[in-house]
C-alpha positions as CSV (number, residue, x, y, z in Angstrom):
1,X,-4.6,5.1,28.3
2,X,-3.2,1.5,29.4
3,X,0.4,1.0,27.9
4,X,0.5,-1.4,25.2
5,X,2.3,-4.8,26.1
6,X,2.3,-6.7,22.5
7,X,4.7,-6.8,19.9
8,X,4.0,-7.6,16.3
9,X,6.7,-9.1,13.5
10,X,6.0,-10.5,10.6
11,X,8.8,-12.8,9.2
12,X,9.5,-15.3,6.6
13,X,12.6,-17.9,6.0
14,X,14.2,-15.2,5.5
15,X,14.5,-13.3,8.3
16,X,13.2,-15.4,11.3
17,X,17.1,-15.0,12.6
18,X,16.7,-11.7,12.4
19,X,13.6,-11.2,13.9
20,X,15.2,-12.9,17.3
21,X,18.3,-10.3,17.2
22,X,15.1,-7.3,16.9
23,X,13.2,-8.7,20.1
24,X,16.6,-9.2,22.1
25,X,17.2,-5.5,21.2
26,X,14.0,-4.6,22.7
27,X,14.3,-6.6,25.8
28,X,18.3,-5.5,26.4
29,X,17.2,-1.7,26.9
30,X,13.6,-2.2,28.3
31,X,12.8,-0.7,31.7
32,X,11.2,-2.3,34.4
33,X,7.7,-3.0,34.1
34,X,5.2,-5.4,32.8
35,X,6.5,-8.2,30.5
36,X,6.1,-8.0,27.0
37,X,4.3,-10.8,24.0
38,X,5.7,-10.5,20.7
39,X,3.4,-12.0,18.8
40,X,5.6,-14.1,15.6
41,X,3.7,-14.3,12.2
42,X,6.0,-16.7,10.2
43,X,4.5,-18.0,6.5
44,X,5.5,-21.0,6.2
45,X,6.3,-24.5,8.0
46,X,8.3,-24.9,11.3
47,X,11.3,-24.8,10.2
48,X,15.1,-25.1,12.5
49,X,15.0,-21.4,12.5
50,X,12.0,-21.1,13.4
51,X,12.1,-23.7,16.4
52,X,15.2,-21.3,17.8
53,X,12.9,-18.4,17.8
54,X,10.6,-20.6,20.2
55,X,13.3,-21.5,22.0
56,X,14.4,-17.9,22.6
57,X,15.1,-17.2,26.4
58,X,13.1,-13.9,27.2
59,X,11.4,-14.7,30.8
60,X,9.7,-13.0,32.1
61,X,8.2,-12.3,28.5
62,X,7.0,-14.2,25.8
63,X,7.5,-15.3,22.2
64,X,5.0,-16.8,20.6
65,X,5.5,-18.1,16.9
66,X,2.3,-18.2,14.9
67,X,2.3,-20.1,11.5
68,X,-0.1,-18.5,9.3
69,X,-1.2,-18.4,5.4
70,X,-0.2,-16.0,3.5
71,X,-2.7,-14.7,1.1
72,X,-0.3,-12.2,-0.3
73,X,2.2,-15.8,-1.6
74,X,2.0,-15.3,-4.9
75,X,2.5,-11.6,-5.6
76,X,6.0,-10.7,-6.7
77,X,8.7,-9.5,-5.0
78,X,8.7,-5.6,-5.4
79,X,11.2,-3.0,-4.7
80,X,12.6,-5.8,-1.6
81,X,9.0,-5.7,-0.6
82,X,8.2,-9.2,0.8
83,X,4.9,-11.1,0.7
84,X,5.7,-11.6,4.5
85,X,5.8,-7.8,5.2
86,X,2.0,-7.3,3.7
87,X,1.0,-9.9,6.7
88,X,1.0,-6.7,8.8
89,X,-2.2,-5.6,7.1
90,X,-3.9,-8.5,9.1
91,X,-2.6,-8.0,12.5
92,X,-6.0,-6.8,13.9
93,X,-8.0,-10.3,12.4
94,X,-4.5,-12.5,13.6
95,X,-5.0,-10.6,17.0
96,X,-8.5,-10.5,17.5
97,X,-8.3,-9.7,21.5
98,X,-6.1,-7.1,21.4
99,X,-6.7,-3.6,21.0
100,X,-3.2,-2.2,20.6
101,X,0.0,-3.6,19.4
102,X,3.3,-2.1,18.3
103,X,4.4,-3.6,15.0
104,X,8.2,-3.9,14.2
105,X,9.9,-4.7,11.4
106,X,12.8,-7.5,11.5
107,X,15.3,-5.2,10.2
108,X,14.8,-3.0,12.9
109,X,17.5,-3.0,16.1
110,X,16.1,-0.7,19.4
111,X,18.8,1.3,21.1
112,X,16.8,2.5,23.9
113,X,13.7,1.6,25.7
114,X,10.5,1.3,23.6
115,X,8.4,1.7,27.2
116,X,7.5,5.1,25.8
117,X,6.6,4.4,22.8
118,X,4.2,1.4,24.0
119,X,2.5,4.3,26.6
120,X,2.1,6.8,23.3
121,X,-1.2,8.8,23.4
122,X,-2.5,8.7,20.0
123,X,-5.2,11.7,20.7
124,X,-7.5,9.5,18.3
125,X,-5.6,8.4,15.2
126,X,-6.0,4.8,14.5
127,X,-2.2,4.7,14.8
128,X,1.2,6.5,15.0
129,X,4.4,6.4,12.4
130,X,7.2,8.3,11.6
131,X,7.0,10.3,8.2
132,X,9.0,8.8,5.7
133,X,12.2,11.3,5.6
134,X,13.6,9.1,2.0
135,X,10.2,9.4,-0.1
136,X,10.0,13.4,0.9
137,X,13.5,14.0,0.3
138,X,13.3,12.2,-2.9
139,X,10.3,14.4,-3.6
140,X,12.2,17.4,-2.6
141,X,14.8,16.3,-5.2
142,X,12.6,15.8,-8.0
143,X,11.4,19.2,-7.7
144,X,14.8,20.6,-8.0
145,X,15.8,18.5,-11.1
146,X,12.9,18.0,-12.7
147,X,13.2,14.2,-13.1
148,X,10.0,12.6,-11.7
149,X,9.6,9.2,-10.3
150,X,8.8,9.2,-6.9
151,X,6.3,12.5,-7.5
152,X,4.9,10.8,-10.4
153,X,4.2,8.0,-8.1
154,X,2.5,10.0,-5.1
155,X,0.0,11.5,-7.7
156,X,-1.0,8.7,-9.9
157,X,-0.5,6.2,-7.9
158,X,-2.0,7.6,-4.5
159,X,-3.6,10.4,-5.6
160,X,-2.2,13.2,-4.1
161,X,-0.5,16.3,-4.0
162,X,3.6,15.8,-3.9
163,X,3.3,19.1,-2.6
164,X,0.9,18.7,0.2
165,X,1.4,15.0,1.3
166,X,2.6,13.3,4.7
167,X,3.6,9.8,4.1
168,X,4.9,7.8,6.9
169,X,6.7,4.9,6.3
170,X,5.6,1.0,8.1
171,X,8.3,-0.5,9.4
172,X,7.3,0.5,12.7
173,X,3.7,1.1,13.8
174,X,1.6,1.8,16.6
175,X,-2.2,0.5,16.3
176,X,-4.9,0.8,17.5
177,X,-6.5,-2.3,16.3
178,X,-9.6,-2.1,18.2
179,X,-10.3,0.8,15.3
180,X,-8.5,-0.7,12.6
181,X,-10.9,-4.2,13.1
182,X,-14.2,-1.8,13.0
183,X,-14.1,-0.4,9.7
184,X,-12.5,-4.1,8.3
185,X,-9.2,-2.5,7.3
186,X,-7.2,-5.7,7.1
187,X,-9.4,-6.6,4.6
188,X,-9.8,-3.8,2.7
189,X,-6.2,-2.6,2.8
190,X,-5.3,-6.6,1.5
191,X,-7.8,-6.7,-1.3
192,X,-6.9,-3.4,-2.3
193,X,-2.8,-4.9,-3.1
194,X,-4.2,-7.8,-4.4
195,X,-6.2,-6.4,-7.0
196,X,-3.8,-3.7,-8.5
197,X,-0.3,-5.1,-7.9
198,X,1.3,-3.1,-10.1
199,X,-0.2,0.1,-9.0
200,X,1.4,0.5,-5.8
201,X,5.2,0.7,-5.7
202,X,5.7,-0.3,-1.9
203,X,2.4,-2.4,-1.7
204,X,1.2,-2.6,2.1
205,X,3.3,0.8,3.2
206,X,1.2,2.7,-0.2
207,X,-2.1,1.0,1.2
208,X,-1.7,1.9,4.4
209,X,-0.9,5.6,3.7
210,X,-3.8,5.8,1.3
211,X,-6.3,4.1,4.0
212,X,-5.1,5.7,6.8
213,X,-4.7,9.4,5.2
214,X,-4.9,11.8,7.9
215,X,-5.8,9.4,10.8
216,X,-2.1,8.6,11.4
217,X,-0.3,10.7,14.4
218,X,3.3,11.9,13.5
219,X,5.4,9.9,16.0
220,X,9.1,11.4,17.1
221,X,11.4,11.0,14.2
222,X,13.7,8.9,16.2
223,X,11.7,6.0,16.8
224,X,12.3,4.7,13.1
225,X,16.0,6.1,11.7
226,X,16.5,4.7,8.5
227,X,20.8,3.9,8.7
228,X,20.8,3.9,4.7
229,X,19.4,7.1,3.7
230,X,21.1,9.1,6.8
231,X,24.4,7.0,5.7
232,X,25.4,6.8,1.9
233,X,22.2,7.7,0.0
234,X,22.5,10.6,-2.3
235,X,19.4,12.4,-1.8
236,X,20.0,12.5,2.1
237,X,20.9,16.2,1.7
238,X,17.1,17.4,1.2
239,X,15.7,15.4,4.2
240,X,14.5,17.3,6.4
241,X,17.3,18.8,8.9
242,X,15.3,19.1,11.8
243,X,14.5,15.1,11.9
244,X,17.5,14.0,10.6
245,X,19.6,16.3,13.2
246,X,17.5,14.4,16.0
247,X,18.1,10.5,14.5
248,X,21.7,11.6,13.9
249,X,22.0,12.4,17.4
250,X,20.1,10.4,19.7
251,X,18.3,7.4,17.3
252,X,16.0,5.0,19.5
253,X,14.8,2.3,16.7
254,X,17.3,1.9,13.8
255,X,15.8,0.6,10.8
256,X,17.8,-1.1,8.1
257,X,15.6,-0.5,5.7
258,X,16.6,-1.0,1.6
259,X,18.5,-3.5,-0.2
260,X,21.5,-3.2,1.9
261,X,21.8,-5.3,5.1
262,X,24.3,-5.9,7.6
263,X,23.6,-9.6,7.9
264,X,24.7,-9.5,3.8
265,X,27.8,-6.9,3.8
266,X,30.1,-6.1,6.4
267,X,29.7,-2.4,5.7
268,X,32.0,0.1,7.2
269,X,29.2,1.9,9.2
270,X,29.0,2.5,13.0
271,X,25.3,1.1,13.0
272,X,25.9,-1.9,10.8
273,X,28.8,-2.8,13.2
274,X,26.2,-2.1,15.8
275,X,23.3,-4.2,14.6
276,X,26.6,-7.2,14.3
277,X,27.4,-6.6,18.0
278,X,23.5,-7.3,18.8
279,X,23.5,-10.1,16.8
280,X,26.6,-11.6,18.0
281,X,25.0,-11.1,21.3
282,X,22.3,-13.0,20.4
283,X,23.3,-16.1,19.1
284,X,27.0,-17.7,18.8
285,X,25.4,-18.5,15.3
286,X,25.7,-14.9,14.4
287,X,29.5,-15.0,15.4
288,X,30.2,-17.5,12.6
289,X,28.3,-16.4,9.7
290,X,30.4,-12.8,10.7
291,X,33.4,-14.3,10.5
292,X,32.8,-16.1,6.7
293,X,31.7,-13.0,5.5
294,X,34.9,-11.5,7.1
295,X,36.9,-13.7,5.3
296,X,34.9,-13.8,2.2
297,X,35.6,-10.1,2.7
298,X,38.9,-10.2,2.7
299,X,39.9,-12.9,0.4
300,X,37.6,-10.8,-2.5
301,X,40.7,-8.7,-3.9
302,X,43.0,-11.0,-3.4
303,X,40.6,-13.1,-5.4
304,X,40.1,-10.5,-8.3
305,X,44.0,-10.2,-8.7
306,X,44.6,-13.9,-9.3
307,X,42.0,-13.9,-11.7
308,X,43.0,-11.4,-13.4
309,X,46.6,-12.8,-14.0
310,X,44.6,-16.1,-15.1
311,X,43.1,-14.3,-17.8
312,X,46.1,-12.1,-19.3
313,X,48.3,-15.4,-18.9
314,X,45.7,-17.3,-20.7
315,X,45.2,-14.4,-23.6
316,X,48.7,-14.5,-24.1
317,X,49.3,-18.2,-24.8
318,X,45.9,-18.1,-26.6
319,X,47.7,-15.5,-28.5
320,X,50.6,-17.6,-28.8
321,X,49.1,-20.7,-30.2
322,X,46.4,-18.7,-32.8
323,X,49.7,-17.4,-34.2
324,X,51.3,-20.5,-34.8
C-alpha cells in the first residue's frame, strides 16, 4: 500500500494558532521521505491568524489553508465540541482526489515520527483509531458504582452493548476516503448530527463510531495519548493498564483533549510544559502570551489577598457607620 502523504485539520478562530504549533510538531520529528500537504479547513474569513498559517515556513512541504462553509454553524457548542471539529465528516467531498489522509486534531502535539502511521495497513477497514481509553474507563466505573451516564449514553444513544462495545475516539484518524466517498458517508454521517442534535453527546466522534461500527482497525494506543485522563482525571484508574502503561511510557501523538488546555493554564504537567516548548518554538508570539499568563499566574494570590483585606476593611467601616 502507498504511504499516505496528506494531512487533514480542521480549525476555527479559535485554534488556527494552534493548528501551526500541531504541523511544526509533525515536521520537527518527521523522517526523511516524501514531503507532506496538510490540508487546512478554516470556517470562516481570512483572518491575521489565518494569513500566518499561510505564511508558515514548511519547505519542502506544504500548507494549504482552505476556507470553507460550515454546515454544522449553527449547532451549539456541546461538551467543547466545536462546529469546526464536525468539518471532519466532509474530508472525503473537501478532498475529492485523494484516497487517504491522516486527520489530526489541533490539540494534538506529535513527539515522534508519524512516517509509520501514514504507511499503516489497514487490512480493509475504512479507517484506523485508537479506542477511546476515558469513555471505557468511565464505563468501567459506572459499573462499579452504579451511577450511569456514560453507559446510559452508549445504549440509548448508540445502541449498544456498554458491555460489548469498542469506541475509538476522532481526534486522530486514518481514512480511507476512497471508501468513505463510495457509500456517501460525509453526507450521511452530517445529516445524521444535524437532525438529532441532542442525541449524540460528542456529535461527529458518536456518528462516526455508529457509522463506522466494526470497520474501524484498532491503531497502537500511543498514537492518540489523551494528557488529561492519564494526568489528573479521576477515573484514570480503570483504564485499561496495558494502553495506558504504553502511552505513559513511550507516547507518539499527545492529545490535549477536554476543557483544559495549555494555551489557557499554565498547568504544572510535564506535557503541558511540553506542548509550551513546541509552541514557543514555533512562533515568538507564543513566547508572549506565555509570559502574560505567567504573570497573570503569579499576580492571582497576591490578587485574592488584597481583595480580601478590601472587603473586611470595608465591612468594618460599613459596620462602623450603620452603627452610628
Amino acid at each position: 500500500m502507498t504511504s499516505c502523504l496528506s494531512v487533514a485539520l480542521c480549525v476555527d478562530g479559535a485554534n488556527v494558532d494552534q493548528a501551526a504549533v500541531t504541523i511544526a510538531s509533525v515536521l520537527v520529528h518527521l523522517s526523511s521521505g516524501p514531503p507532506l500537504t496538510f490540508h487546512v479547513f478554516h470556517d470562516a474569513p481570512p483572518s491575521r491568524r489565518s494569513r500566518r498559517l499561510e505564511r508558515l515556513r514548511v519547505a519542502p512541504h506544504r500548507v494549504l489553508v482552505r476556507y470553507v462553509e460550515n454546515r454544522f454553524r449553527d449547532l451549539a457548542l456541546l461538551d467543547h465540541v466545536t462546529p469546526a471539529a464536525l468539518l471532519r465528516l466532509q474530508l472525503g467531498e473537501f478532498l475529492p482526489d485523494l484516497d487517504r489522509v491522516l486527520y489530526l486534531d489541533a490539540d494534538m502535539l506529535a513527539v515522534a515520527d508519524v512516517r509509520p502511521l501514514l504507511a499503516t495497513d489497514l487490512g480493509g477497514a475504512v479507517a484506523g483509531a485508537v479506542q477511546d481509553l476515558g469513555l471505557h474507563a468511565a464505563l468501567a466505573e459506572e459499573e462499579v458504582t452504579g451511577r450511569p451516564d456514560h453507559l446510559l449514553h452508549v445504549r440509548d444513544a448508540l445502541g449498544w452493548d456498554p458491555d460489548n462495545c469498542t469506541y475509538v475516539n476522532s481526534g486522530m484518524l486514518l481514512l480511507d476516503l476512497a471508501a468513505l466517498r463510495r457509500e456517501r458517508f460525509g453526507e450521511r454521517a452530517g445529516q445524521l448530527v444535524i437532525d438529532h442534535p441532542d442525541r449524540f453527546r460528542w456529535r461527529d466522534q458518536d456518528a462516526i463510531n455508529l457509522l463506522l461500527r466494526g470497520r474501524v482497525a484498532l491503531l497502537d494506543p500511543r498514537w492518540n495519548t489523551m494528557v488529561w485522563l492519564l494526568e489528573r482525571e479521576t477515573r484514570r484508574h480503570y483504564v485499561d493498564e496495558g494502553a495506558a502503561a504504553l502511552q505513559r511510557r513511550d507516547p507518539w501523538l499527545l492529545h490535549f483533549s477536554g476543557a483544559c488546555k495549555p494555551w489557557d493554564h499554565l498547568v504544572d504537567i510535564p506535557d503541558y510544559r511540553r506542548w509550551w516548548r513546541a509552541a514557543v518554538r514555533t512562533s515568538p508570539l507564543w513566547a508572549l502570551r506565555w509570559l502574560r499568563l505567567l504573570v497573570a499566574t503569579a499576580l492571582t494570590p497576591a490578587w485574592r489577598s488584597v481583595e480580601r483585606k478590601r472587603r473586611r476593611l470595608h465591612a468594618k467601616l460599613f459596620s462602623g457607620s450603620s452603627a452610628r
